[in-house]
C-alpha positions in Angstrom: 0.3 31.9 86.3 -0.5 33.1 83.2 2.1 31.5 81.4 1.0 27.9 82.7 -1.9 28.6 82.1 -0.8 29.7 78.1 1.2 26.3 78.4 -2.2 24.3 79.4 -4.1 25.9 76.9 -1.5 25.0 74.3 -1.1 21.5 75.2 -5.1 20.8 75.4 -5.6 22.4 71.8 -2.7 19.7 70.9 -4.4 16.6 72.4 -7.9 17.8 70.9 -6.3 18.0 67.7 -4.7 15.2 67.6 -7.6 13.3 69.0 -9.6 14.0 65.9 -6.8 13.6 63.5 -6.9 9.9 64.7 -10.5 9.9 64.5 -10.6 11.1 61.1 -8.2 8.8 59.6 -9.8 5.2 61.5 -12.8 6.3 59.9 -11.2 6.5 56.6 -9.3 3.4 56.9 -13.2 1.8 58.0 -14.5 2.9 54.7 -12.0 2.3 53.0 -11.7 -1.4 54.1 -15.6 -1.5 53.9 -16.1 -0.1 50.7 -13.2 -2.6 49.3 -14.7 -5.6 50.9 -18.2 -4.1 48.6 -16.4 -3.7 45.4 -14.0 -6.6 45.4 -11.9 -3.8 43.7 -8.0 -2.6 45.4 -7.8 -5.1 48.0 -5.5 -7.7 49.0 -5.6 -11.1 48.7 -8.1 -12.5 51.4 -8.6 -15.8 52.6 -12.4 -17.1 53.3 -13.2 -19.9 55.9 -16.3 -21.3 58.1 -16.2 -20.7 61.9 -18.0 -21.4 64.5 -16.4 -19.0 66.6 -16.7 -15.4 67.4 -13.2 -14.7 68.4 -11.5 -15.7 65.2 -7.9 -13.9 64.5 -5.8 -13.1 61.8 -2.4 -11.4 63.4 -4.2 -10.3 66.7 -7.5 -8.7 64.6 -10.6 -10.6 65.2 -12.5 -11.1 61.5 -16.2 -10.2 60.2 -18.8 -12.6 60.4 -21.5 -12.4 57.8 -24.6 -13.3 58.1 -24.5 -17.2 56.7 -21.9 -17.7 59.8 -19.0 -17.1 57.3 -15.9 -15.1 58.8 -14.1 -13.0 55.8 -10.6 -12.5 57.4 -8.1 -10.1 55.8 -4.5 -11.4 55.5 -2.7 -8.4 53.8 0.8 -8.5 53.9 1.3 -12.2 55.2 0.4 -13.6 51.6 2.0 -12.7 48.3 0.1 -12.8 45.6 2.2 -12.4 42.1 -1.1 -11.8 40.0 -0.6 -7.9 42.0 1.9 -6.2 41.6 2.6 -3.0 43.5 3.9 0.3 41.8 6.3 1.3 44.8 4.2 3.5 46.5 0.9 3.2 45.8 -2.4 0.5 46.3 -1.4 -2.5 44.6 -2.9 -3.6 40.9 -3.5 -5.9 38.2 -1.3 -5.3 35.6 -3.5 -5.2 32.3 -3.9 -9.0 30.9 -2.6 -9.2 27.2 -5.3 -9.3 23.9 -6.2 -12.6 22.6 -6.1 -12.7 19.2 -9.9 -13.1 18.6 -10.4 -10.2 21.2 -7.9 -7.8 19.0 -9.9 -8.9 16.3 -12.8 -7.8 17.3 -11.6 -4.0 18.4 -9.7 -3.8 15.0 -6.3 -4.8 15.9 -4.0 -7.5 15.7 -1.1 -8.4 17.2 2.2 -8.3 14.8 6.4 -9.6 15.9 9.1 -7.3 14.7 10.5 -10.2 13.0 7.3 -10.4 10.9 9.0 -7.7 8.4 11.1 -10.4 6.9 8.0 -12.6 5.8 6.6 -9.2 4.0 9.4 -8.8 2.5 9.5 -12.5 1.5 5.7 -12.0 0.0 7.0 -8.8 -1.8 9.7 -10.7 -3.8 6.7 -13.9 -4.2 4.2 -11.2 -6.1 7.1 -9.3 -8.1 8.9 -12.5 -9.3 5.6 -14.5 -9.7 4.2 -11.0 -12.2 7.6 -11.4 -13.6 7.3 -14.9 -15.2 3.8 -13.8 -15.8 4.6 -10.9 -18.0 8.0 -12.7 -19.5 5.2 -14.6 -21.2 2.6 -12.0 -22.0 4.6 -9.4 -23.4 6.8 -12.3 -25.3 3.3 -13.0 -26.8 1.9 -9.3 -27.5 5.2 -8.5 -29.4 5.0 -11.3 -31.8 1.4 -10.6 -32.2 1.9 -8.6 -35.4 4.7 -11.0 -36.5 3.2 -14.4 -36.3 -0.9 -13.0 -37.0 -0.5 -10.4 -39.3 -2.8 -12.2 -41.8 -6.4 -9.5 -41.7 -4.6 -7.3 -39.0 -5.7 -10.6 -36.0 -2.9 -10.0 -33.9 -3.5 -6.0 -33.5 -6.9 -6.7 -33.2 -6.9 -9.6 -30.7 -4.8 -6.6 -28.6 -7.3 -4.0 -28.8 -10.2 -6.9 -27.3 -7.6 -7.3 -24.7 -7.6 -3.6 -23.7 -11.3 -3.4 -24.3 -12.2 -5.8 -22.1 -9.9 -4.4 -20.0 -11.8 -0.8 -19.2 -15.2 -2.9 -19.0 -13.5 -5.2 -15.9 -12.2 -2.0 -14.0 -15.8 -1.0 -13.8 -17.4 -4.0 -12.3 -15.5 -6.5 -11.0 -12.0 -5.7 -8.9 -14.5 -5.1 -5.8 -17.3 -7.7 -6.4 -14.4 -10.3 -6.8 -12.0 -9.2 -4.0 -14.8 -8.7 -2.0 -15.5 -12.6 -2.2 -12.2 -14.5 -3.1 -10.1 -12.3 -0.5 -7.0 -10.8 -2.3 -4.8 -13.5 -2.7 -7.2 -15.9 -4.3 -8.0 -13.0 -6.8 -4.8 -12.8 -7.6 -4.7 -16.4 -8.3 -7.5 -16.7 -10.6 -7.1 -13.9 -12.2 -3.6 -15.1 -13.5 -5.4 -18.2 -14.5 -7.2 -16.0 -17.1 -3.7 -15.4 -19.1 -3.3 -18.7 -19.9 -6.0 -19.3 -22.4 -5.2 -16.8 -24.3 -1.4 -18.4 -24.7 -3.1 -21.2 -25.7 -5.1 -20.1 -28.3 -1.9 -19.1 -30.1 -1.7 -23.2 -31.2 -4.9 -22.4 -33.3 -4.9 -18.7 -34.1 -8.5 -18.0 -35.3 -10.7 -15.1 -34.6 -13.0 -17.3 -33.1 -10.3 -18.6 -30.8 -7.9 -15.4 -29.9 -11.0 -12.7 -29.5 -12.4 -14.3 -26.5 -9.1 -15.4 -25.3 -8.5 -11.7 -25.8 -11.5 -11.0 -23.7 -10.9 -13.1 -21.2 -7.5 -11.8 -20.3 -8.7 -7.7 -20.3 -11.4 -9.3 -17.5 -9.1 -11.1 -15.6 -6.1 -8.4 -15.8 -8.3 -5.5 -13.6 -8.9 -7.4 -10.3 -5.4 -8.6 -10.6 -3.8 -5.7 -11.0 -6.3 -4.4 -8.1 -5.4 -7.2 -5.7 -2.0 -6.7 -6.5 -1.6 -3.0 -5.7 -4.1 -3.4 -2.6 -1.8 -6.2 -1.3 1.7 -4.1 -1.7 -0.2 -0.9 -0.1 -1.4 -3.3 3.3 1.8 -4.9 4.1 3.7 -1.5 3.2 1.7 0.1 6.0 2.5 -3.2 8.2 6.0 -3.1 7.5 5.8 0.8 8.3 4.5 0.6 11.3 6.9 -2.6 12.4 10.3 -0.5 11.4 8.8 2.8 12.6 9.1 4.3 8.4 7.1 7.0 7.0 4.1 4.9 4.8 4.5 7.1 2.0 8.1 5.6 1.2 7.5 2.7 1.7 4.4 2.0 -0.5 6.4 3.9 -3.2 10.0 1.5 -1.8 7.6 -1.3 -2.6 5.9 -0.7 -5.9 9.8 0.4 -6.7 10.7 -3.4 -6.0 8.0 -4.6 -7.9 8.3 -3.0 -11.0 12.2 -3.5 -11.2 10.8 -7.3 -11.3 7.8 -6.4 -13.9 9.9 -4.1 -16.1 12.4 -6.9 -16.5 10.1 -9.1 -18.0 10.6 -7.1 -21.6 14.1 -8.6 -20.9 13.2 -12.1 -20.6 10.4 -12.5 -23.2 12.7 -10.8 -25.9 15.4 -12.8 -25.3 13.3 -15.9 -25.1 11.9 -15.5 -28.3 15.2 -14.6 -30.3 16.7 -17.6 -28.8 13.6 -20.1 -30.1 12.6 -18.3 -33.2 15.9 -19.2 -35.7 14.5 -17.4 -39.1 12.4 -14.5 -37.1 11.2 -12.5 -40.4 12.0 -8.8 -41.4 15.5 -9.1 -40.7 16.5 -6.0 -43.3 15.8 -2.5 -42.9 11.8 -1.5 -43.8 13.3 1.3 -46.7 16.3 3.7 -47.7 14.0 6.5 -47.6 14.9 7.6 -44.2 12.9 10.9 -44.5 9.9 8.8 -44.5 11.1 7.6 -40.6 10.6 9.1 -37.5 7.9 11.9 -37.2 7.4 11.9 -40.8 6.1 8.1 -40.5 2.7 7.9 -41.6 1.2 4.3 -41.0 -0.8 2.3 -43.6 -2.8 -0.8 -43.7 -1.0 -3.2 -46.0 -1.2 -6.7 -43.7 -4.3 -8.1 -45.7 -1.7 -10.3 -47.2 0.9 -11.2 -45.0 1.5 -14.5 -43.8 3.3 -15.6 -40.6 6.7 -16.2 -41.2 7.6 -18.6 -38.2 7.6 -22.6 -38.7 4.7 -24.3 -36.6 7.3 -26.0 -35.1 9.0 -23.0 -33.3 5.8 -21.6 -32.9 4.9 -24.4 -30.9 8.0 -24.4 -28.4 8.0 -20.9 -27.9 4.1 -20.6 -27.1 4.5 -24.2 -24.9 7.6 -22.4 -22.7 5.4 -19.3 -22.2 2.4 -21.6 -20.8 4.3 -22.9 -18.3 5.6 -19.4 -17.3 1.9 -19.2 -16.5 1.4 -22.2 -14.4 4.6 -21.5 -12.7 3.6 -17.7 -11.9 -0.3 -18.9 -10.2 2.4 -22.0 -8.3 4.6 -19.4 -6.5 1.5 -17.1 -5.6 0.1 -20.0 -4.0 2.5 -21.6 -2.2 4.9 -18.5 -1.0 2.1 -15.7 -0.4 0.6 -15.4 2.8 -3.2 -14.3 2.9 -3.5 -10.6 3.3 -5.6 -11.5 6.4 -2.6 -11.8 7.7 -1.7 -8.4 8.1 -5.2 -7.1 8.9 -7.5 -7.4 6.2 -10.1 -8.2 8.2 -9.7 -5.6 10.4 -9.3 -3.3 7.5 -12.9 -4.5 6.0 -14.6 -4.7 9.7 -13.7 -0.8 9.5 -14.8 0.2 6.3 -18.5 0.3 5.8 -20.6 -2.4 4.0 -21.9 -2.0 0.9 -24.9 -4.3 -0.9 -24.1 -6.0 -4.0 -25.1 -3.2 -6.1 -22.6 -0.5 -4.3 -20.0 -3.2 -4.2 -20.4 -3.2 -7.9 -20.5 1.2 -8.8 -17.5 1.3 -6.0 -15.3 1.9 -9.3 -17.9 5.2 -9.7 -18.1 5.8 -6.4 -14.6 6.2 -6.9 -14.9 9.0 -9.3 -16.7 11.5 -7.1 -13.6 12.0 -5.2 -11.6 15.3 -6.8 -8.1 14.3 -6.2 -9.5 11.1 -8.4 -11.4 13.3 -10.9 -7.8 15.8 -11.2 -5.2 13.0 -11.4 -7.5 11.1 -15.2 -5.7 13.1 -17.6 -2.4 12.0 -15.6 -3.3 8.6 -15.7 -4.6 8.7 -19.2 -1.1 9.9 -20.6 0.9 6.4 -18.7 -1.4 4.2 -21.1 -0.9 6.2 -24.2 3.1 6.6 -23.8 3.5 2.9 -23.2 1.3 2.6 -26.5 3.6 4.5 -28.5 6.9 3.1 -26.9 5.8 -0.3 -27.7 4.1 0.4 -30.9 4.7 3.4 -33.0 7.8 4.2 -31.5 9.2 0.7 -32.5 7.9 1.0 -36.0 7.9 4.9 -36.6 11.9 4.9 -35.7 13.2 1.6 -35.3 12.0 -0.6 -37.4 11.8 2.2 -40.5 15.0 2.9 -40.6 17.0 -0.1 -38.3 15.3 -2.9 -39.5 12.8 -5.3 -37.3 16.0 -7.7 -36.4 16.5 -4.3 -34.0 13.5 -3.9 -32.1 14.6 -6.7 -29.8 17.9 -4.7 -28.4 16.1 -1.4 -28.1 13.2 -2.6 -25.9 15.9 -4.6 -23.9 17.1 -0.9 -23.4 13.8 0.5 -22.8 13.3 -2.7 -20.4 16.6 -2.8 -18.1 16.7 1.2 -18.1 13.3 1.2 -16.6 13.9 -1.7 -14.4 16.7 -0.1 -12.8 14.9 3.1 -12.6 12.1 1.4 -11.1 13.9 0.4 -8.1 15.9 4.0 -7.5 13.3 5.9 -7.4 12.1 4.0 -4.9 14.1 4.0 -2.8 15.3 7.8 -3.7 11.7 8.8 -2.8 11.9 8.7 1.3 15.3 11.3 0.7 14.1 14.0 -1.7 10.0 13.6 -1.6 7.8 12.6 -4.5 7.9 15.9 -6.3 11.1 16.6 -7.8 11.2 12.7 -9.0 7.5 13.6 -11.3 9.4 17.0 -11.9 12.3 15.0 -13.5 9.7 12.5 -15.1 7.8 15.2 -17.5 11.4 16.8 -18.0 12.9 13.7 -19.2 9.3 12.6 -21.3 9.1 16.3 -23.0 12.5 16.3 -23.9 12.6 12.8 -25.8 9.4 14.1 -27.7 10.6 17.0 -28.8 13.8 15.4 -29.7 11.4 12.7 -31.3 9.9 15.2 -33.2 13.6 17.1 -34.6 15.6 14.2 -35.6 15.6 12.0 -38.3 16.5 8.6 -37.9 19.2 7.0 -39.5 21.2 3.8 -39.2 24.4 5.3 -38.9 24.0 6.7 -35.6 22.6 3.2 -33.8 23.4 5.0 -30.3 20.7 7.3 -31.0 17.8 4.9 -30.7 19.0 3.1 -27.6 19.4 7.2 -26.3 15.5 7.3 -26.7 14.5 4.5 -25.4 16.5 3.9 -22.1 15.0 8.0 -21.5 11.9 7.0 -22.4 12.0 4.5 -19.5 13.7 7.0 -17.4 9.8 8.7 -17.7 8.0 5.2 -17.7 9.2 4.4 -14.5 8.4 8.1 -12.5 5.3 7.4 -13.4 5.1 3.7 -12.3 6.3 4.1 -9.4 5.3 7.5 -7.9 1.7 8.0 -9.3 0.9 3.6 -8.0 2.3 5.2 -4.6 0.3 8.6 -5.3 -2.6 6.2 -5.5 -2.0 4.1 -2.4 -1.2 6.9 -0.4 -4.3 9.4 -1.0 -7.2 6.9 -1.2 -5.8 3.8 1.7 -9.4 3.4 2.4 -10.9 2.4 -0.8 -7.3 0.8 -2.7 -9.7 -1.7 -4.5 -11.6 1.0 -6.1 -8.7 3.4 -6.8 -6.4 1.0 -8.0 -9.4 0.0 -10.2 -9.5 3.9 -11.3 -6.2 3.6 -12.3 -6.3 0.5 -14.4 -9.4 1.7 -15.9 -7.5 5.3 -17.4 -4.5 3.8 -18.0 -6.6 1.1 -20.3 -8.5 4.3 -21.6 -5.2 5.5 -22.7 -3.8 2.1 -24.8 -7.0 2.1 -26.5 -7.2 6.0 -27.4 -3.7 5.0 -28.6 -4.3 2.0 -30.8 -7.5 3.8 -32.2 -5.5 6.7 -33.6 -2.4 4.5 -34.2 -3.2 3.7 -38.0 -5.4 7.1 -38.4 -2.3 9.7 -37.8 1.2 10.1 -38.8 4.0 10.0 -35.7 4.4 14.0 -35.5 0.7 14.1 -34.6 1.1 11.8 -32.1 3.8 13.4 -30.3 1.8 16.3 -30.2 -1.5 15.1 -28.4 1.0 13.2 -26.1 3.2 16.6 -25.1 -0.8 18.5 -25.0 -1.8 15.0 -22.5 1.5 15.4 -20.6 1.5 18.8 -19.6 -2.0 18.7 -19.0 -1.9 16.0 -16.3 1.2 17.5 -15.0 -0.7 20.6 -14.4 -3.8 18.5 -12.3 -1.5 16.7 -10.7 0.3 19.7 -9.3 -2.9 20.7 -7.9 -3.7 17.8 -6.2 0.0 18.0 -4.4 -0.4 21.2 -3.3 -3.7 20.8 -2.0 -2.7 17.1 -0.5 0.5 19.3 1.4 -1.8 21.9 2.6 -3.8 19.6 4.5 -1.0 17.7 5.7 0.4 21.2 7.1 -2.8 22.0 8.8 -3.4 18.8 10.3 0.5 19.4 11.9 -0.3 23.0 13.0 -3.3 21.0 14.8 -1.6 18.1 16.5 0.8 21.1 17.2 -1.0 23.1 18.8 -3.0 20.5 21.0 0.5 19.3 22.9 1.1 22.5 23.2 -2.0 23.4 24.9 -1.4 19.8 27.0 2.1 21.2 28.0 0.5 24.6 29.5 -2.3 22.1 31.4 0.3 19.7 33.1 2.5 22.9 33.5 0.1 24.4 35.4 -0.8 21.4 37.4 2.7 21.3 38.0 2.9 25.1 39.4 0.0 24.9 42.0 0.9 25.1 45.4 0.8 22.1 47.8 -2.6 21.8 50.3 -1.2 21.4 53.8 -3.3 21.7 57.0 -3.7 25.2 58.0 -4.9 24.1 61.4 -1.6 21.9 61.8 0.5 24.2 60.6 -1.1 27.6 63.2 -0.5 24.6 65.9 2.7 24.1 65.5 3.9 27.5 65.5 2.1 28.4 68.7 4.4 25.7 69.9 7.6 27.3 69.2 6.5 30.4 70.0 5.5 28.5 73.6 8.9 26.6 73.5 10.7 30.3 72.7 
C-alpha cells in the first residue's frame, strides 16, 4: 500500500509540474507575441485586413480584432519574406542596410573599392611628374641666374627675394589658402606663380625679376604644403586599402616623388647645354689650385660682368622652360583627382574650426608642439646643405679648379645619385625602420665634409668631384625622404601647418646660407654645417626615442585590454549551465520509483 501510494504521490508531483511548466511558457509565448505586436520589433511578416467577422482564421488560429474593427492576423511561417533573414537558430533579423554615401559622410567615413589603389597610385605619378617638368624649368633657370644676370650681382639677388618671400608665405598663407581653394586647386595656382618669374627673364630688370622673385617664394609654400598634405592623405588611403603600415607608405610615397623631383637637375642641365652653343667660362677659374676647395674665399667682382649668352638662345631656352610651366599646372588639372576624394572632407569635419585669424597663426600654432620645436635645427641644416651643394660647393671645388663647362656633369651626378636614392630608401624604409636610414644619412654627410675640408682639389683626379657629389646626394635624399615622412607621420592632424613648418626652416636655412655665402671662406662653412648637423641629429634622436616610447606604451595598453577581454569571455565561458533544479529532483525520484 505504501508503495502505490509512493507511486501516486510521484505521478501527481509530475502532472503538477508539468501543468505549470505549460502554464509558464503560454504565458511567455502571450507576451512575447503581445509585446512584439507593441514594438513592431522581432516579428514576422504579418498580413493586415478588414473583417466583419469574429471568427477569422489564419491556419486554424482565430486573429485579434482591434478596436477600429481591424483583424491583425499573424502568418509566420507560411510567407517568406527575403528582407529577414534568420541566423539558424535564433529570432529572425534585418541584416544592417548599407551607408549612403551622404550618410558616411556625415559620421566621418566614406566608402573606398580595393581597386581604388591604382587611381592613387595614378595621382602619385600626376604630382611627381607634373613637379618634375616644373622644377626641370626652375632649377634650369636658378642655375643660369649667375651666368646670364651677373651684371650688379641681379641674378643672386633675384634668388635671395625668392627665399625671402619664401619664409614670409610659410607663415600666413598654406592654411588660409588650402583652407579655401581645397588642395588641388592650391596646387594649381600656386604653380601658376612660377611662371612669371620665367618670364621676366625676356626683360631682366630689377624692377621686373624682384617681384617675379616675390611672387614665386609666395606661391612656392602652399604648394609645397598642398603637395605634402596630398601624398600624406592618399598614403593613409592606400594603407588602409592594402592593409600596409602608414609610416612606409607616406615615406614609399615621398620616395616616389622625389626620384621624379630630383631628376629635374637632370633635365634642366641638359636642356640648357643642349640650347646654349657658346655657354661662357668654359676654361678652368685659375692654376692656383691651393686657392680651391676649403681654402676658397669668395669675393664680389660681378659689378662688371656682362651676360655672355646671345638673346637669341636666351630666348629659346627661357620660351621651352615656360611651357614646362603650362604643361606642369595641365597635368595637375586634368589627371589629379580632388583630395575630397579620399576624405578630405571628412578629415576637415574632424578637425576643429578655426576663425580667420587662427587659420592664419596655425603655422605658430604649429610651433608650440615640442617634437616641432626639437626637429628646427634638423630642418634648418636640409636648406643650408642644398645651399652649399648648389652654390659654394659648385664654385668653391668645381668650378675653381675644373672649370664652369663642369658644373653641368657634376650636378647630373648629384641629381641621378639622389634620384635613385630617393626611391630606395623608400622603399627600404618598411624593412629596416627609419632609423638606421638617418643614421646612414649624417654618416655619409659628416664624412664628405670632413673629406671636403682635407683635400685639395685638382683636375687631375676628375673622379673625385663626381665621388662628392653623388655622396652628397646619398645624404640629400635621407633627409628628403625620411624627415617629409617624419613630418607626415607625427603631426597627421595638422599636415598643412607642419609641412608649412618645414618649408619655413628649410627656407630659413637657404637664406642663412646665401647671407654668409660671400661673408666666409668654404672651411668656415663646413664647419657651422658639421656644428648644424650633429646638432639636429642629436634633437632628432630625442624626438624618436620619445615618439617609440609612446608607441610602446600605447601597445603594452591595447595589450593588456585583450588580455583582460580574453580572461572576461574565459570566464563566461567556464560558468556552469542553469538547469531546473525542480526538474532535475523530479526526475530522479522517478528512477528511483522505476528502480
Amino acid at each position: 500500500m505504501n508503495k502505490v501510494n509512493c507511486f501516486l504521490s510521484v505521478a501527481l508531483k509530475r502532472l503538477f509540474f508539468r501543468w505549470r511548466k505549460s502554464s509558464e511558457n503560454i504565458n511567455a509565448k502571450e507576451e512575447k507575441s503581445s509585446r512584439e505586436i507593441e514594438e513592431g520589433e522581432n516579428r514576422g511578416p504579418e498580413m493586415t485586413a478588414g473583417l466583419d467577422a469574429n471568427s477569422a482564421t489564419t491556419n486554424g488560429a482565430p486573429g485579434k480584432k482591434t478596436d477600429d474593427g481591424v483583424f491583425t492576423v499573424s502568418v509566420t511561417g507560411a510567407y517568406e519574406n527575403d528582407g529577414f533573414k534568420g541566423d539558424g537558430g535564433g529570432n529572425p533579423h534585418k541584416p544592417p542596410r548599407e551607408l549612403t554615401d551622404e550618410e558616411a559622410s556625415q559620421q566621418g567615413k566614406f566608402k573606398m573599392s580595393t581597386k581604388e589603389k591604382w587611381r592613387i597610385l595614378k595621382n602619385v605619378t600626376a604630382i611627381s611628374c607634373a613637379f618634375m617638368i616644373q622644377f626641370t624649368a626652375f632649377q634650369g633657370t636658378a642655375n643660369l641666374q649667375s651666368s646670364i644676370n651677373a651684371k650688379d650681382g641681379l641674378g643672386t639677388l633675384s634668388l635671395s627675394s625668392i627665399f625671402a618671400a619664401l619664409v614670409v608665405s610659410c607663415i600666413f598663407v598654406p592654411s588660409f589658402l588650402i583652407k579655401r581653394l581645397t588642395v588641388k586647386w592650391t596646387l594649381c595656382l600656386s604653380m601658376l606663380c612660377y611662371a612669371p618669374y620665367i618670364a621676366s627673364q625676356f626683360y631682366p630688370r630689377f624692377y621686373t625679376l624682384i617681384p617675379c622673385g616675390i611672387i614665386v617664394g609666395i606661391g612656392a609654400a602652399p604648394m609645397w604644403a598642398s603637395k605634402a598634405t596630398y601624398l600624406t592623405q592618399v598614403a593613409g588611403v592606400y594603407a588602409k586599402l592594402t592593409d600596409q603600415a602608414v609610416d612606409a607608405i607616406i615615406v614609399r610615397f615621398f620616395g616616389f616623388f622625389f626620384l621624379a623631383w630630383q631628376t629635374a637637375e637632370l633635365w634642366g642641365n641638359l636642356i640648357s647645354s643642349l640650347v646654349l652653343s657658346n655657354p661662357h667660362g668654359t676654361d678652368a677659374g685659375t692654376t692656383d689650385y691651393d686657392l680651391c676647395g676649403a681654402n676658397f674665399c669668395a669675393s664680389i667682382s660681378n659689378s662688371d660682368e656682362t651676360s655672355a649668352v646671345a638673346s637669341s638662345e636666351l630666348f629659346e631656352i627661357m620660351s621651352i622652360y615656360l611651357a614646362c610651366i603650362i604643361v606642369a599646372v595641365i597635368l595637375i588639372v586634368i589627371l589629379v583627382d580632388p583630395l575630397s576624394r579620399y576624405g578630405e572632407r571628412q578629415r576637415r569635419n574632424s578637425a576643429v574650426e578655426l576663425t580667420g585669424i587662427q587659420l592664419l597663426s596655425a603655422t605658430f600654432i604649429q610651433l608650440k608642439k615640442p617634437y616641432q620645436q626639437l626637429l628646427i635645427p634638423m630642418t634648418i641644416y636640409i636648406g643650408v646643405e642644398q645651399a652649399f651643394i648648389s652654390a659654394d660647393f659648385t664654385q668653391s671645388y668645381v668650378s675653381c679648379a675644373m672649370g664652369v663647362n663642369n658644373v653641368g656633369f657634376v650636378m647630373i651626378c648629384f641629381g641621378v645619385v639622389n634620384a635613385i636614392c630617393s626611391l630606395l630608401f623608400g622603399s627600404v624604409m618598411k624593412y629596416v625602420g627609419r632609423v638606421p636610414i638617418m643614421i646612414l644619412g649624417i654618416s655619409v654627410h659628416a664624412a664628405v665634409q670632413i673629406f671636403l675640408l682635407l683635400w685639395r682639389p685638382h683636375p687631375d683626379n676628375p673622379l673625385l668631384f663626381f665621388m662628392a657629389s653623388g655622396l652628397w646626394g646619398v645624404g640629400d635624399a635621407v633627409w628628403q625622404t625620411q624627415v617629409n615622412g617624419l613630418y607626415g607621420a607625427l603631426f597627421r592632424r595638422n599636415k598643412e601647418a607642419a609641412f608649412s613648418n618645414y618649408r619655413l626652416w628649410e627656407s630659413v636655412g637657404f637664406v642663412v646660407a646665401y647671407a654668409y655665402s660671400t661673408q666666409l671662406c668654404a672651411r668656415m662653412k663646413l664647419y657651422v654645417q658639421l656644428a648644424i648637423l650633429v646638432f639636429g641629429f642629436l634633437l632628432y634622436c630625442v624626438v624618436e626615442i620619445h615618439h617609440m616610447r609612446k608607441l610602446r606604451k600605447q601597445k603594452i595598453k591595447e595589450k593588456r585590454a585583450a588580455e583582460l577581454a580574453a580572461k572576461r569571455q574565459a570566464a563566461i565561458d567556464q560558468e556552469p549551465e542553469t538547469t531546473d533544479d525542480e526538474k532535475d529532483d523530479i526526475d530522479d525520484e522517478i528512477i528511483v520509483t522505476h528502480l
